[in-house]
C-alpha positions in Angstrom: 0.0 0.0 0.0 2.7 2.3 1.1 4.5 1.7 -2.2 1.7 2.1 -4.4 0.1 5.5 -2.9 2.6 7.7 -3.8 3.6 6.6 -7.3 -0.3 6.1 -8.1 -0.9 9.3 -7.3 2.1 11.2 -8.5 1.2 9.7 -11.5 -2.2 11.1 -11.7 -1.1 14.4 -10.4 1.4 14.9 -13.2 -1.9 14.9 -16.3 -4.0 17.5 -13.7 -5.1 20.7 -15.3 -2.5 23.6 -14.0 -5.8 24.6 -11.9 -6.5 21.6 -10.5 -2.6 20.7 -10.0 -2.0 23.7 -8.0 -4.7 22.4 -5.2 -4.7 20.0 -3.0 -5.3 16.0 -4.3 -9.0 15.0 -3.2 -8.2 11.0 -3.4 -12.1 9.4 -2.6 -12.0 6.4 -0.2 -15.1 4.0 -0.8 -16.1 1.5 1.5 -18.3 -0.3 3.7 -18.5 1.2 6.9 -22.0 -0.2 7.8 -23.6 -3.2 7.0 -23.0 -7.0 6.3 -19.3 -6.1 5.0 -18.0 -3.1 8.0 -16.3 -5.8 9.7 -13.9 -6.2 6.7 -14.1 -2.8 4.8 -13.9 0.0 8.3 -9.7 -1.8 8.1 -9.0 -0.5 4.6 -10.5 3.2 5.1 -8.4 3.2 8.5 -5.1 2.1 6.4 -5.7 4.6 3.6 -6.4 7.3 6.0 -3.3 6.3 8.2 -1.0 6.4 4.5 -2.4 9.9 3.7 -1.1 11.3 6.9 2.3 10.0 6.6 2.2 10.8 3.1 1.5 14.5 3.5 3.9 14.6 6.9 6.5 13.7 4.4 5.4 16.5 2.2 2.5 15.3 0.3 3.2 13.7 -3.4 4.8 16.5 -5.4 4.4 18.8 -3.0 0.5 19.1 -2.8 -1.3 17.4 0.4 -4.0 14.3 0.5 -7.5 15.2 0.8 -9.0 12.6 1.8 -12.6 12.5 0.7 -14.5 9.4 2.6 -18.1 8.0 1.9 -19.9 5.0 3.2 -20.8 1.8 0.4 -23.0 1.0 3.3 -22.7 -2.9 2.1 -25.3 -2.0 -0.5 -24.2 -2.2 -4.2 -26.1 0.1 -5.7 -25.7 2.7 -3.8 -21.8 2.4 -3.9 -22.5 3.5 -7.9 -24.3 6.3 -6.4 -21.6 7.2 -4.0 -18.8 6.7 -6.8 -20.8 9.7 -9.2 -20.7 11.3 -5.8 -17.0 11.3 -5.7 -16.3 11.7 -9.4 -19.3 14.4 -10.3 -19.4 16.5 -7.0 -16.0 16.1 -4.7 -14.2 15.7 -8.5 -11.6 13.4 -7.0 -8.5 12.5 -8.8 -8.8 8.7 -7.9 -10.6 6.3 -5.6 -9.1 3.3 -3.5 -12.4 1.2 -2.3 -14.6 -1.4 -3.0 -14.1 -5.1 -1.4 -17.0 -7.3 -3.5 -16.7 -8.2 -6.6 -20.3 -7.2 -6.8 -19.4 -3.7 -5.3 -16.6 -3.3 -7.9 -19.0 -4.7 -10.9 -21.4 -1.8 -9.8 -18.9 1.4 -9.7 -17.2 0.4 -12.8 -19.8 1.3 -15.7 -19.7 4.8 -13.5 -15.7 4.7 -13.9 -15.4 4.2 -17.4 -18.2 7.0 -18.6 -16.4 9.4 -16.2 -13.0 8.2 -17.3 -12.5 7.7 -13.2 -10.1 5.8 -11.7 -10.9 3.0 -8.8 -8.0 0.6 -7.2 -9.2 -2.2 -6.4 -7.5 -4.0 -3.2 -9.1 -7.4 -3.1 -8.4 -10.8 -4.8 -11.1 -11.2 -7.6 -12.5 -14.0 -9.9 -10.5 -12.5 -12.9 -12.9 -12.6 -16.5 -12.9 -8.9 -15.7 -10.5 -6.2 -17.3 -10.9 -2.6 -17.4 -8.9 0.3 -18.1 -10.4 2.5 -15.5 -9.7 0.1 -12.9 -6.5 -1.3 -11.0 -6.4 -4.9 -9.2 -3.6 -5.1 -7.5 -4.6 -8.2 -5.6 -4.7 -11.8 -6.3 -6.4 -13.9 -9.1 -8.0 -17.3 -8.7 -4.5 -19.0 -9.7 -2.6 -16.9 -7.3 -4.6 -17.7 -4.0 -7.1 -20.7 -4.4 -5.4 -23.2 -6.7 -2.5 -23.0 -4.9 -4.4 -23.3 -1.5 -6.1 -26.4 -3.3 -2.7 -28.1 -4.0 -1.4 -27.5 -0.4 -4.4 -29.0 1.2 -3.8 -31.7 -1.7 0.1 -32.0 -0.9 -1.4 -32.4 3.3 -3.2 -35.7 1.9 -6.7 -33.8 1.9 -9.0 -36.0 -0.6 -12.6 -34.2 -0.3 -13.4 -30.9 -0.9 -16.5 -29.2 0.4 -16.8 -25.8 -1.2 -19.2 -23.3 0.8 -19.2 -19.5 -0.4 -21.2 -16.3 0.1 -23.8 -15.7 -2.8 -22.3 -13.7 -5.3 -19.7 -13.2 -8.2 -16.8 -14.3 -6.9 -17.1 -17.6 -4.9 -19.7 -18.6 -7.7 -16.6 -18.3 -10.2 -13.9 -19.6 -8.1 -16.0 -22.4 -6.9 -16.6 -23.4 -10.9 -12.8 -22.8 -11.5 -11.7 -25.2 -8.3 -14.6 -28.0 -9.3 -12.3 -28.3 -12.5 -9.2 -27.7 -11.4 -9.8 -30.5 -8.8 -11.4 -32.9 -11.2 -8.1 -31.9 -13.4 -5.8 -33.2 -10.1 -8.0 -36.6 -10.5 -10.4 -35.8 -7.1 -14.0 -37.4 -8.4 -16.5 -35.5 -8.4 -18.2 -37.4 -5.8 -15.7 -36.3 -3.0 -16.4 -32.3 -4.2 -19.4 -31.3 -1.8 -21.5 -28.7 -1.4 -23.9 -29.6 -4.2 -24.4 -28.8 -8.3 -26.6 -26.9 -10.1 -27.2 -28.1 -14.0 -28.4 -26.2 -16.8 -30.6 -27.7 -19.5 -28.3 -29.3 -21.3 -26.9 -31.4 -17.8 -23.9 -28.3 -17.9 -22.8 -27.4 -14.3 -23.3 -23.7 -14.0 -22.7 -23.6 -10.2 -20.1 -25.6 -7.9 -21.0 -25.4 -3.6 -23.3 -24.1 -1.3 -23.8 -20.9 -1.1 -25.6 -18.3 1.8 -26.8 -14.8 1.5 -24.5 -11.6 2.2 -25.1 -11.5 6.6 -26.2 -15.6 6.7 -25.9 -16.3 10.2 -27.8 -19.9 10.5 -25.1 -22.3 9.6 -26.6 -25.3 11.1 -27.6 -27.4 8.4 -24.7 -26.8 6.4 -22.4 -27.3 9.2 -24.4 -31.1 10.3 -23.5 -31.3 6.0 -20.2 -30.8 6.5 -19.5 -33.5 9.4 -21.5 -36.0 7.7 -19.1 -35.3 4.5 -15.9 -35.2 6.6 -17.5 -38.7 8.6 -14.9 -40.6 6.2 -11.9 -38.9 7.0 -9.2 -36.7 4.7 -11.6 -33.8 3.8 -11.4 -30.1 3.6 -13.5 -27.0 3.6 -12.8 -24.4 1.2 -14.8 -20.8 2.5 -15.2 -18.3 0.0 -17.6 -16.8 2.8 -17.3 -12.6 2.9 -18.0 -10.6 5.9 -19.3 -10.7 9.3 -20.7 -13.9 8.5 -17.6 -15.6 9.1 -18.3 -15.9 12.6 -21.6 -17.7 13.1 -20.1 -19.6 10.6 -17.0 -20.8 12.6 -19.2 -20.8 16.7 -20.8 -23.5 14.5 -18.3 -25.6 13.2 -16.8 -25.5 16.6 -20.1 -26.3 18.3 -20.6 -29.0 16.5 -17.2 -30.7 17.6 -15.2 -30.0 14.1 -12.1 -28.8 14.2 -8.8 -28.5 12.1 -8.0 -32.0 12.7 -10.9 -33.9 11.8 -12.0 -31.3 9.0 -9.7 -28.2 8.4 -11.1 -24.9 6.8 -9.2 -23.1 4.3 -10.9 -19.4 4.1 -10.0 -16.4 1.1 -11.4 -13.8 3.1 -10.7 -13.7 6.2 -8.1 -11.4 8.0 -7.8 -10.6 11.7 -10.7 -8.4 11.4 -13.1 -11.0 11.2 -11.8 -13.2 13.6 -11.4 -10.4 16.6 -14.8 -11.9 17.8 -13.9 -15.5 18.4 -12.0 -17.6 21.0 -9.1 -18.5 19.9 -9.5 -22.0 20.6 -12.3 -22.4 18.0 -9.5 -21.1 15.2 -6.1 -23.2 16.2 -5.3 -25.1 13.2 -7.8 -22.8 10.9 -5.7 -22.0 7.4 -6.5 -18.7 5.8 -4.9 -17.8 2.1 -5.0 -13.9 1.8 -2.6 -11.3 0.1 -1.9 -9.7 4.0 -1.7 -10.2 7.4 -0.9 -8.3 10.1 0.6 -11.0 12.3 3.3 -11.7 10.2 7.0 -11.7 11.3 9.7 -9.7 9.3 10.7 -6.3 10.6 9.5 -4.0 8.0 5.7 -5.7 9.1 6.2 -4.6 12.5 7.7 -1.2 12.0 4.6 -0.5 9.8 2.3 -2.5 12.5 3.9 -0.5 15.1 3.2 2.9 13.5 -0.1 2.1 12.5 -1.1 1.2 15.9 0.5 4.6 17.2 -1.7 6.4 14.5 -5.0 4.4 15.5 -4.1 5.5 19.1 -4.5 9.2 18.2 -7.0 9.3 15.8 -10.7 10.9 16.7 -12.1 9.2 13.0 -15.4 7.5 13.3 -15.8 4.0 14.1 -12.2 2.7 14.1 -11.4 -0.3 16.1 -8.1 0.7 18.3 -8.1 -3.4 19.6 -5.4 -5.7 18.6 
């Protein structure tokens, strides 16, 4: 993040208007703060904000300061369209960092390309999407869950049961991993979750998939055991958001763990595990492009200062816990 900032928006700066150049840099932060997907998003503004200070303390990018202009997705799609003509028509922003769904991304980029805006993109995606108007700088399907898939293959795991949230991108990974794991000879009996055939006996959707804020996990959970009964299976959770944790009270209720049945999740961070013991994650895997916890020294000089910052700051609804 640190790295791409400044050069991003140097960049941009450099093809302002002389009017607009000799201002400050409104850069438009767009995520969810409310809703379903705050648990996840509320991180990202906090980061951004936290970069823009220590980007202007060090004298802004070419000289001009950060403004940050911040607006709230509000976990509903449509309205994060509305809120990126907001930012592109009214606050005239020079670029936007936000978005975490793919379904929040598919909905601001029509508004991107007629405005000639620009959005980066922070999440891993499903890929079959390329525009000029947008930057992913995260992972693709066969940078995160393929290779997840062969190290839970390489561990011995034999059956897959693929659960997601209901949307673009677990609907598209899940179809990529059924053939990728048909591809590594697993049959398609020991792929679980469930199929859904068009007319022609095509299978258009691989898993089982809840609604954005699901919290019942019950029946899919007493699924899941009855799959694992055998021995050598996985889970693979494409689940998004605050969902993630009635999701894991009920795998642990229900006496599985990451011996008997491991979980491998894409989108998951610290953030959505603050609100669980940690004796219902030990042995939990997560795949993800970051995470705070991990050991080198540039992490923890940037952990370090970012906790400093969070310490001080009066911004709305920031979570100061570790």
């Amino acid at each position: 993040m640190k790295n791409i900032l400044p050069v991003a928006l140097a960049a941009i700066y450099s093809i302002l208007p002389l009017s607009q150049a000799q201002e400050t840099v409104k850069v438009g932060v767009l995520h969810s703060l409310s809703g379903t997907m705050a648990i996840s998003e509320t991180s990202l503004r906090d980061v951004l904000l936290f970069t823009f200070d220590e980007i202007n303390a060090a004298g802004g990018v070419m000289g001009k300061k950060i403004e940050p202009v911040v607006v709230d997705g509000a976990s509903n799609w449509p309205l994060f369209a509305e809120k990126a003509k907001q930012l592109l028509d009214q606050d005239k922003v020079a670029v936007t960092f936000g978005c975490w769904t793919s379904v929040s991304r598919k909905s601001v980029l029509p508004v991107y390309e007629e405005k000639k805006g620009l959005l980066f993109y922070p999440v891993q995606y499903e890929g079959e999407e390329m525009s000029p108007n947008i930057f992913y700088t995260a992972e693709a399907v066969n940078q995160q869950a393929t290779p997840a898939v062969d190290y839970l293959l390489e561990e011995g795991k034999k059956k897959f049961y693929l659960v997601g949230t209901d949307y673009v991108y677990p609907q598209t990974t899940n179809l990529v991993l059924l053939e990728y794991l048909l591809s590594k000879g697993v049959p398609i009996e020991n792929i679980g979750g469930g199929f859904t055939k068009d007319s022609d006996g095509k299978i258009i959707s691989a898993g089982k998939y809840t609604p954005f804020g699901h919290t019942d996990y019950q029946q899919i959970i007493s699924e899941i055991k009855q799959f694992a009964a055998s021995g050598d299976a996985c889970v693979v959770s494409t689940l998004n958001g605050d969902t993630n944790v009635p999701f894991f009270k009920e795998y642990a209720a229900s006496g599985l763990d990451a011996e008997t049945c491991p979980v491998v999740s894409f989108s998951v961070s610290e953030d959505e595990f603050r609100g669980l013991p940690a004796s219902q994650l030990v042995g939990q895997l997560g795949c993800w492009t970051y995470f705070q916890s991990i050991k080198s020294e540039e992490n923890e000089k940037f952990v370090s200062a970012f906790m400093d910052w969070l310490e001080k700051s009066d911004v709305p609804g920031i979570v100061k816990d570790d």
